[in-house]
N, C-alpha and C positions, 0 to 999 in steps of 0.2 A: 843948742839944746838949753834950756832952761835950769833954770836950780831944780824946780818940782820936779822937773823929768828925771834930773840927776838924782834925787829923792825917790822916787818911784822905783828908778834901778835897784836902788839900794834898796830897798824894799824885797824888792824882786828875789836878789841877793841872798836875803835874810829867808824868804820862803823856803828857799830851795836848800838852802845851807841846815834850816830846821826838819825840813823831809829828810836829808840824809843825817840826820841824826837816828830818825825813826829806825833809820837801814842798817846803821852803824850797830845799834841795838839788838837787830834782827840776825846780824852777823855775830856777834858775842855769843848768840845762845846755840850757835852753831861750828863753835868753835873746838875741836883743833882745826878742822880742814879748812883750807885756806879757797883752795883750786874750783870746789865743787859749792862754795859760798857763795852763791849768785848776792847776796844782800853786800856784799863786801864792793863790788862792781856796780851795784845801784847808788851805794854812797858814795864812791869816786864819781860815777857819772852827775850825781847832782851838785857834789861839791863843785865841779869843773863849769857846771851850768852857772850856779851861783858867782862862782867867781870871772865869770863873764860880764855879766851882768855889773861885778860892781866894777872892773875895769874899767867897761862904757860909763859909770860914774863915772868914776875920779877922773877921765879924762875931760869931764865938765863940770866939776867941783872940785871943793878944795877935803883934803881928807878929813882934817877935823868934825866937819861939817855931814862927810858921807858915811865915815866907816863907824863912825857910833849906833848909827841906825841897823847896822846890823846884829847888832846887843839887839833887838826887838826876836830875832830866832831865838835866844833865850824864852822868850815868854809863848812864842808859837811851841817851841819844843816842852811847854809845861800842859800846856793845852793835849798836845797829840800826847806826851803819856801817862797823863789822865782818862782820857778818851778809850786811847787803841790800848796801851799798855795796863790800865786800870790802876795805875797806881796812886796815891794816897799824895796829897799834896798837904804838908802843913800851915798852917796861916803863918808862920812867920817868913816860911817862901811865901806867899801869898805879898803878904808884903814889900819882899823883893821886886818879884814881880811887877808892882806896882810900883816903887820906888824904879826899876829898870824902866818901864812905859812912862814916866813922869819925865825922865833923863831925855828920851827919844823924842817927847813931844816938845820940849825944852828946846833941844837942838835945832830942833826941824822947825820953832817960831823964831827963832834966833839967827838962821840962813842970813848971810847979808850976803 
């Protein structure tokens, strides 16, 4: 497997680690109950996807190299709650943001 592949994983990774954020969310507002919290079960199920995924990294990369790229589910997870959550994003996250995507594309030309 290739470095991009291993890249891609991690990618992957980060998708699915940013969807259960969305779920994690979804579970908070339904919270005490724990048992009848389907959104609690959706986030475990993705996190455990995600972290599949970057295992099959790291097992053809070096960590430095992989697990950074998963800091990019920061930026997916500002997207979705904006989007689904509607919530109000300030330019100095915006910023963030941005300085986080600068980090990642950084990394990921940096691959040796």
């Amino acid at each position: 497997m290739t470095s991009t592949k291993a890249i891609c994983l991690a990618v992957l990774c980060a998708v699915f680690v940013s969807i259960a954020t969305i779920f994690q969310k979804l579970a908070g507002e339904k919270l005490p109950a724990i048992i009848t919290n389907w959104p609690i079960f959706a986030a475990i199920l993705f996190y455990f996807i995600g972290l599949m995924f970057l295992i099959k990294a790291f097992k053809h990369n070096n960590l430095t190299t992989v697990y950074p790229i998963v800091a990019s589910s920061y930026i997916l997870s500002a997207f979705y709650a904006m989007i689904i959550f509607k919530e109000t994003i300030s330019l100095l996250r915006w910023i963030g943001v941005i300085f986080v995507f600068l980090g990642v594309a950084m990394i990921g030309v940096d691959n040796k």
